[in-house]
C-alpha positions as CSV (number, residue, x, y, z in Angstrom):
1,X,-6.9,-21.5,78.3
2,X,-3.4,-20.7,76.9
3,X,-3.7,-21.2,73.6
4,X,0.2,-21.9,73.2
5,X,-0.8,-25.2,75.4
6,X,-3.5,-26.8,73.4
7,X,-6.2,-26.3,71.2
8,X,-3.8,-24.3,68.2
9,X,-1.1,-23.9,66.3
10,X,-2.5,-21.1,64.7
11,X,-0.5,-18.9,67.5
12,X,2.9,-20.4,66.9
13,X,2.3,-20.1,63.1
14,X,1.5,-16.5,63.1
15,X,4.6,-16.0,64.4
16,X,6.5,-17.3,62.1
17,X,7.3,-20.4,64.4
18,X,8.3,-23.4,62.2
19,X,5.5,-26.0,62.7
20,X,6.2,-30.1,62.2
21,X,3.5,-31.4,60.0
22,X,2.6,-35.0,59.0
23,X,0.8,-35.4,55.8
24,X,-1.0,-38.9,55.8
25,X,-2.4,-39.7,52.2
26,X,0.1,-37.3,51.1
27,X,0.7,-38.9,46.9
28,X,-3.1,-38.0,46.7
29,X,-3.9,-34.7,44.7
30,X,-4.5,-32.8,46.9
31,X,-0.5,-33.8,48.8
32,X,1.0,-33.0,45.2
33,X,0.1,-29.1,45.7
34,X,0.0,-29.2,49.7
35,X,3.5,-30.3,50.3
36,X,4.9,-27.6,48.4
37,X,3.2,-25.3,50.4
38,X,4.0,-26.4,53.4
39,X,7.7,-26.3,52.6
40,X,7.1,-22.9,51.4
41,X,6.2,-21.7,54.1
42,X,9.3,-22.8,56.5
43,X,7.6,-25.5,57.9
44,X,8.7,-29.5,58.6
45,X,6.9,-31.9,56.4
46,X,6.8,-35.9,56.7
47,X,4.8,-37.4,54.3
48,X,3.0,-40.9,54.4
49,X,2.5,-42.7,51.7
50,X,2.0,-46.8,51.3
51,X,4.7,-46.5,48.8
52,X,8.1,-45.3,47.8
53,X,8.0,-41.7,46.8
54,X,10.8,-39.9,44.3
55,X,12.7,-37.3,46.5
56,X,11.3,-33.9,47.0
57,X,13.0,-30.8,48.6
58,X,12.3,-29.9,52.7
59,X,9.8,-33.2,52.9
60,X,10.9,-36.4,54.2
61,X,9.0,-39.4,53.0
62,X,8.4,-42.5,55.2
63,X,6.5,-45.5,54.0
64,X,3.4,-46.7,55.7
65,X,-0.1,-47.9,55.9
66,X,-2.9,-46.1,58.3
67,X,-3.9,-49.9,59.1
68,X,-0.6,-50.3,61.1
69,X,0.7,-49.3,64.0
70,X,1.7,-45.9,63.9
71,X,2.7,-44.9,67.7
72,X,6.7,-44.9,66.8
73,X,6.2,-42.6,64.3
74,X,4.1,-40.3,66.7
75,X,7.2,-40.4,69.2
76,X,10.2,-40.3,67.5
77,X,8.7,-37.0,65.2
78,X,7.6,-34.7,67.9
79,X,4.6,-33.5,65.4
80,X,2.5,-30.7,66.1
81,X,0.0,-30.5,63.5
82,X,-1.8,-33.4,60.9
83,X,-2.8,-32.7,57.7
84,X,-5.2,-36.5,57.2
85,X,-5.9,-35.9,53.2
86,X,-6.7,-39.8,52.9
87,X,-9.9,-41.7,53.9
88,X,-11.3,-39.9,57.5
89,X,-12.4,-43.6,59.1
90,X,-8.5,-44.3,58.8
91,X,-7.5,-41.1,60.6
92,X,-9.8,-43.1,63.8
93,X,-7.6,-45.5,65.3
94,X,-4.2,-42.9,65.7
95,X,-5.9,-40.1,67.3
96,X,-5.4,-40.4,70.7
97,X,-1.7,-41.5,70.3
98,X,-1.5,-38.3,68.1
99,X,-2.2,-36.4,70.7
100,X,-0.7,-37.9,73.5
101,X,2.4,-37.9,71.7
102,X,1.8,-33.5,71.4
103,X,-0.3,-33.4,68.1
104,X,-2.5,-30.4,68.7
105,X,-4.0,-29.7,65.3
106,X,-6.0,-31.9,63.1
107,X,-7.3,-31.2,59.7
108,X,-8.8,-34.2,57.9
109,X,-10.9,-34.4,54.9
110,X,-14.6,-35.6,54.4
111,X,-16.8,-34.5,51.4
112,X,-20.0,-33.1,50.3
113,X,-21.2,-36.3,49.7
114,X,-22.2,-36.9,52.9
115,X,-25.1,-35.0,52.0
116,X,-25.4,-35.8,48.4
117,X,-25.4,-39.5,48.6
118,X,-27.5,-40.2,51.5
119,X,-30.1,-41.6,49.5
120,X,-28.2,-43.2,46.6
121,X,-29.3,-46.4,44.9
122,X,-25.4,-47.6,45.4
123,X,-25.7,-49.9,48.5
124,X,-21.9,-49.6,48.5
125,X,-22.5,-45.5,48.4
126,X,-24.6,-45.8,51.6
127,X,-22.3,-47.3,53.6
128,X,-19.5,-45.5,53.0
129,X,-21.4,-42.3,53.4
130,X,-22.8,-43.9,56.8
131,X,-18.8,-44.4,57.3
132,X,-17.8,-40.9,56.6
133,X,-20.6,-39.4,58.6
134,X,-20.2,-41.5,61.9
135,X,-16.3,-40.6,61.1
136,X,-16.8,-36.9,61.7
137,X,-18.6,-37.2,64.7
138,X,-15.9,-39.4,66.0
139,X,-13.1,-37.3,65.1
140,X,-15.2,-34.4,66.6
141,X,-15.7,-36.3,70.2
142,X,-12.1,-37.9,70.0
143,X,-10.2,-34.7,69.1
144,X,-12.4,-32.6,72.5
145,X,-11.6,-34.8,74.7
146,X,-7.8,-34.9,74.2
147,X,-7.9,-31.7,73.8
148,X,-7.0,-31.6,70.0
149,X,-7.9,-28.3,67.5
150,X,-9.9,-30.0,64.8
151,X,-10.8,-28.5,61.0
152,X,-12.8,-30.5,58.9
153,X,-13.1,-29.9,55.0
154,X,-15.7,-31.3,53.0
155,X,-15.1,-30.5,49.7
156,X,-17.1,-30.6,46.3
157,X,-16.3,-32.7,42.9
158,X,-12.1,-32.0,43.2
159,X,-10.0,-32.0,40.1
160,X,-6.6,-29.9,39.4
161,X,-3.9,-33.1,39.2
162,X,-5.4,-35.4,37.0
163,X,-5.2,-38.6,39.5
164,X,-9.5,-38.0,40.2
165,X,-12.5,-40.2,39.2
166,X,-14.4,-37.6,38.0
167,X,-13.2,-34.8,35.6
168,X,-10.6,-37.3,35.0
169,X,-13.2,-40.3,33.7
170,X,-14.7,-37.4,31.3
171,X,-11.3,-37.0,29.8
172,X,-10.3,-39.6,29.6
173,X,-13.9,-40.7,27.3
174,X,-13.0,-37.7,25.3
175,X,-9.1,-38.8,24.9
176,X,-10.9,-42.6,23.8
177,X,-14.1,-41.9,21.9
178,X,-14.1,-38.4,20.9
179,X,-17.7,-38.1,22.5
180,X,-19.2,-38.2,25.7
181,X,-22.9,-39.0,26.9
182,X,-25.0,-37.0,29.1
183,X,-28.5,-37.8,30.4
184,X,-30.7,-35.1,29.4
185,X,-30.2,-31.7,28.8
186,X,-27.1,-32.0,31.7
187,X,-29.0,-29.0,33.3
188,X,-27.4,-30.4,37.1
189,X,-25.4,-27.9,38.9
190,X,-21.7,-28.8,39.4
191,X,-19.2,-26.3,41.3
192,X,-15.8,-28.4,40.8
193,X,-13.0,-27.1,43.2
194,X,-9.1,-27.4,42.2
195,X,-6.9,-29.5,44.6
196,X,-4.2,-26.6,44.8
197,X,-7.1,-24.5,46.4
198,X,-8.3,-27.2,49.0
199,X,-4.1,-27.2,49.9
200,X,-4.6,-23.6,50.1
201,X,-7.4,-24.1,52.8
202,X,-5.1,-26.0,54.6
203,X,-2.5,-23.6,54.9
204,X,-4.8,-20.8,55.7
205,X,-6.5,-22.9,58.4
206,X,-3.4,-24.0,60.1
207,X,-3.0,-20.1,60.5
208,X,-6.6,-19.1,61.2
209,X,-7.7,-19.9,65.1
210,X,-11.5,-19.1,63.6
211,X,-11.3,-22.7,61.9
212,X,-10.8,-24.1,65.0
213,X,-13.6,-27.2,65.9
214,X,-15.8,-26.3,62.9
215,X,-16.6,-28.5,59.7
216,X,-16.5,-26.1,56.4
217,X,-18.0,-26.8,52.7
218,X,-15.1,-26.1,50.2
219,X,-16.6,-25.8,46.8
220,X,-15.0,-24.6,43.3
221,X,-15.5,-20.7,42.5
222,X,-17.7,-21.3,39.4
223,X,-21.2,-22.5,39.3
224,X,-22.0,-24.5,35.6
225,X,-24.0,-27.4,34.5
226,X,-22.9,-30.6,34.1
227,X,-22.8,-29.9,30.0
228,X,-21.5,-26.8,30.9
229,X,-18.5,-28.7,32.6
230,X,-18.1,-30.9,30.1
231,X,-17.9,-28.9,27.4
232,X,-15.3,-27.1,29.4
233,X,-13.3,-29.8,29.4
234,X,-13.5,-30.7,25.8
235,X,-12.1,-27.2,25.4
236,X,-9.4,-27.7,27.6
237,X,-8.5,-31.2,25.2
238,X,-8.7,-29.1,21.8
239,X,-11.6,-30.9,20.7
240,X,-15.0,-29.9,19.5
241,X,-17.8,-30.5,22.3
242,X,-19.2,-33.8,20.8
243,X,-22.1,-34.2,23.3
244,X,-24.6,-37.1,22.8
245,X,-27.8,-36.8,24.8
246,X,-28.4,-40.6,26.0
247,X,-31.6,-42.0,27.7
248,X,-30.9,-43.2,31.3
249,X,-31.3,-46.8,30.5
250,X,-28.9,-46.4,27.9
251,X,-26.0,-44.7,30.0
252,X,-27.0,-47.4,32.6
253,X,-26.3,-49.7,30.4
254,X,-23.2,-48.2,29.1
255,X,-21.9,-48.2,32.8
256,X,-22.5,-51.6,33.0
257,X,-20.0,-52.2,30.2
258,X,-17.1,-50.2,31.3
259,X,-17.3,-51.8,34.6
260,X,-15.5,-54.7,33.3
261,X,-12.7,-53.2,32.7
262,X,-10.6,-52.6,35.9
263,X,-9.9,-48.7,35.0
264,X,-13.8,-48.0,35.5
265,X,-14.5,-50.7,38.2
266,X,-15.6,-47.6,40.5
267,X,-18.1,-46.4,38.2
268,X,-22.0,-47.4,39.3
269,X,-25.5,-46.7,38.0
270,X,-26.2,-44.0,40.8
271,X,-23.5,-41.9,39.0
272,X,-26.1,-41.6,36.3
273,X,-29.1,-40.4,38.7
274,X,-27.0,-37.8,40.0
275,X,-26.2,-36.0,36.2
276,X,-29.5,-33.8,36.8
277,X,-29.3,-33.5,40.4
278,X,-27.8,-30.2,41.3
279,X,-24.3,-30.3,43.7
280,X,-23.3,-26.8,44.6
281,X,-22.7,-25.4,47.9
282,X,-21.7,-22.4,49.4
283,X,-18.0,-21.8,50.9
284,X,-19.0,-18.5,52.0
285,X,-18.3,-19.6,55.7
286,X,-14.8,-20.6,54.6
287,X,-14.0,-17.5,52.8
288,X,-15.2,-15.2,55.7
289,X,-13.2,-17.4,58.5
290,X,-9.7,-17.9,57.3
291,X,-10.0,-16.2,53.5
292,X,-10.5,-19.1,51.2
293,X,-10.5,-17.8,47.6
294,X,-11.3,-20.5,44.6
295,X,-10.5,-20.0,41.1
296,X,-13.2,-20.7,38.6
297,X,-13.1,-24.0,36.7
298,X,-9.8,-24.5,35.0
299,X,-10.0,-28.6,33.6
């Protein structure tokens, strides 16, 4: 097949060819280092977002929801490649008019989780794993049959713009109370990966024909325990590590209480469960394909 038709964009983007790229959850984290990059490199950038965004250089912002109708954007843009950084179910309903409208490129984001959480005591966490599982297949089928280059990413705990639930929560207990609790001795594996480097995947896939129609693992360059991390991030506030070592029911408990407040409404008790369970995979795959480098854990 000519791979100028269908199937890449890698071709066109290895020489030099200006690509036009939509970025659909593009005020996320990961969108604050990937539209810079994109622009960097030459390329066209529109940017969804459900609201008004201030004015950047070489992107053009357009407001809108992935629950609308999106077909007139599709036509009237001529885009080549989509970079889906919001929920994958919502990247469902627009792929076929994405590619009927010459869309040959898809990259869209999952997670680790998918194999993390399949057994979580979070009914809530079921589903939407069940969600984001029977997504990728979806996306996989869809993408094949209208004959559309897909990349999927499933990346570890992500951190880097401060706008996560995760590093972000345990600053934000530091910044409060000066302390934070872990279950145990914290001994659970964590590789936390920096949204700058899961743009940078992006940009090397879009130029690497070996990511086409494969799924990858993007985890952080550092292995470290959940204290470990923690620590690591009181360091990074100027604080001593203040590190209370809190029975399960406790921290449950604690959980419980925060959820009242709107800020932690996403917090649940199978957060706790996971603090021993070790959540590190490899990105070796990545790294051979299209050169995917991470930086060690920088909070």
């Amino acid at each position: 097949m000519d791979t100028l038709y269908c199937n890449c964009c890698a071709p066109l983007f290895s020489l030099g060819i200006p690509l036009k790229v939509l970025v659909t959850g593009a005020s996320s984290q990961i969108g604050h280092f990937l539209l810079p990059a994109i622009r960097a490199r030459g390329d066209f950038c529109l940017a969804l977002s459900r609201s008004q965004q201030g004015e950047m250089k070489g992107v053009r912002w357009v407001v809108g929801d992935l629950t609308d109708d999106l077909s007139a954007l599709w036509q009237e843009n001529e885009i080549d490649t989509w970079i889906h950084l919001a929920a994958l179910p919502l990247a469902l309903p627009h792929l076929a008019d994405a590619a009927a409208s010459g869309v040959t490129r898809f990259i869209g984001f999952s997670s680790t989780s998918v194999f993390t959480k399949l057994d979580s005591n979070s009914e809530n966490e079921r589903q939407m794993i069940e969600a984001l599982a029977t997504a990728e297949d979806e996306i996989k089928d869809v993408c094949q049959k209208n004959g559309v280059c897909w990349t999927l990413f499933r990346p570890t705990l992500i951190y880097g713009a401060g706008m996560d639930n995760n590093v972000g929560f345990i600053r934000s207990m530091i910044d409060r109370f000066g302390f934070f609790p872990v279950i145990g001795r914290g001994c659970g594996m964590r590789q936390p990966v920096h949204a700058a480097d899961l743009a940078e995947a992006c940009v090397l896939a879009m130029a690497s024909s070996t990511s086409n129609n494969k799924a990858y693992n993007l985890s952080g360059g550092e292995q470290l325990t959940y204290r470990q991390m923690v620590e690591r991030i009181f360091s990074s506030c100027n604080k001593p590590a203040k590190i209370l070592h809190s029975p399960t029911g406790i921290m449950k408990g604690c959980i419980s209480i925060l959820r009242v407040m709107p800020k932690y409404r996403y917090l649940n008790q199978a957060m706790v469960d996971r603090m021993q369970m070790d959540m590190v995979f490899s990105h070796e795959e990545a790294t051979t394909d299209f050169g995917y480098l991470p930086r060690p854990f920088q909070p």
